[in-house]
C-alpha positions as CSV (number, residue, x, y, z in Angstrom):
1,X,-0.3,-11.4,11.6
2,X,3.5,-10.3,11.7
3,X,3.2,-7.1,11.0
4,X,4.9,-6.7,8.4
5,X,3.8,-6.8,5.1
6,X,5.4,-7.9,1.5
7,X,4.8,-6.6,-2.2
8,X,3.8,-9.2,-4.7
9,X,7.6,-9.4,-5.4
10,X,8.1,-10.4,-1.7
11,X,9.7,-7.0,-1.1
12,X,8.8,-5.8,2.5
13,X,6.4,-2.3,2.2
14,X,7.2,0.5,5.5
15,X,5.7,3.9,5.9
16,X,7.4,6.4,3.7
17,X,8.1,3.8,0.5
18,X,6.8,4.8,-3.0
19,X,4.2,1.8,-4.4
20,X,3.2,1.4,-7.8
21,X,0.2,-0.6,-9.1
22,X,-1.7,-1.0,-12.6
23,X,-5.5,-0.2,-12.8
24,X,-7.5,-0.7,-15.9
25,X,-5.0,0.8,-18.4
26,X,-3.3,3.3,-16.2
27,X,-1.6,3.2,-12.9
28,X,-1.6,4.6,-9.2
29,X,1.7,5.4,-7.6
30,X,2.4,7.6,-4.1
31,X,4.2,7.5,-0.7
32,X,3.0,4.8,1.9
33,X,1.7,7.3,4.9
34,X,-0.1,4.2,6.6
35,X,-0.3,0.5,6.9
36,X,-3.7,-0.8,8.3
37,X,-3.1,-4.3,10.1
38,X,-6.1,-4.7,12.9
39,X,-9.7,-5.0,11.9
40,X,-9.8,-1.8,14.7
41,X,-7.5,0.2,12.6
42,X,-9.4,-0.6,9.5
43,X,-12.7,0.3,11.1
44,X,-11.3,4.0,11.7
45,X,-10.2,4.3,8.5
46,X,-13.3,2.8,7.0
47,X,-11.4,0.1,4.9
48,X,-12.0,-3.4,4.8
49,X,-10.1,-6.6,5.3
50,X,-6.5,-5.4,6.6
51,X,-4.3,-5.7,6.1
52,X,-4.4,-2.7,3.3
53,X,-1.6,-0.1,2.6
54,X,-3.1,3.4,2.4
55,X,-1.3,6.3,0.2
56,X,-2.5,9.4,-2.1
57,X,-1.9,8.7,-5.5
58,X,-0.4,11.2,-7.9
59,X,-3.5,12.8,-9.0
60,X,-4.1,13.2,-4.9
61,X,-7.0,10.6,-4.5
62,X,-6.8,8.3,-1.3
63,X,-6.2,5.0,-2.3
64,X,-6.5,1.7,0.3
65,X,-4.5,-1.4,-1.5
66,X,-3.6,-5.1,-0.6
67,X,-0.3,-5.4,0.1
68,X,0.1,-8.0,-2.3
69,X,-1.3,-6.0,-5.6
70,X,1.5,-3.0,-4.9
71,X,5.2,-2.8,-6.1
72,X,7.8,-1.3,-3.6
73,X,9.5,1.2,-6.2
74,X,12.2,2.1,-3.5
75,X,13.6,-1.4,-3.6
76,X,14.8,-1.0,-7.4
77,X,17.1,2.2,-6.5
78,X,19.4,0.0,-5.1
């Protein structure tokens, strides 16, 4: 892996971005505090199949995403 990791709009996604996804009629959004890459990290974390981008969503649940389901909202600021 590179490790670095893209948004389904080929947007790169760091620590501190905000994502945005759609789930079954509503949506999760929060601040990127960590991006699982090895099957080690993933292990502590207990996620599966990194790489997964981990954040709290607004309504403060922990929420462990593919890369490529999120949107990098700090990209359209600029």
């Amino acid at each position: 892996m590179s490790g670095k990791v893209e948004d389904k709009r080929g947007n790169t996604i760091s620590e501190g971005n905000r994502v945005f996804t759609k789930t079954r009629g509503g949506k999760r959004e929060g601040e990127v505090e960590e991006i699982v890459m090895t099957t080690e990290e993933a292990d502590e974390k207990n996620v599966k199949n990194p790489p997964k981008v981990l954040f709290h969503d607004q309504h403060g649940h922990k929420v462990a995403h593919n890369p490529e389901t999120l949107e990098n909202l700090d990209t359209k600021k600029k």
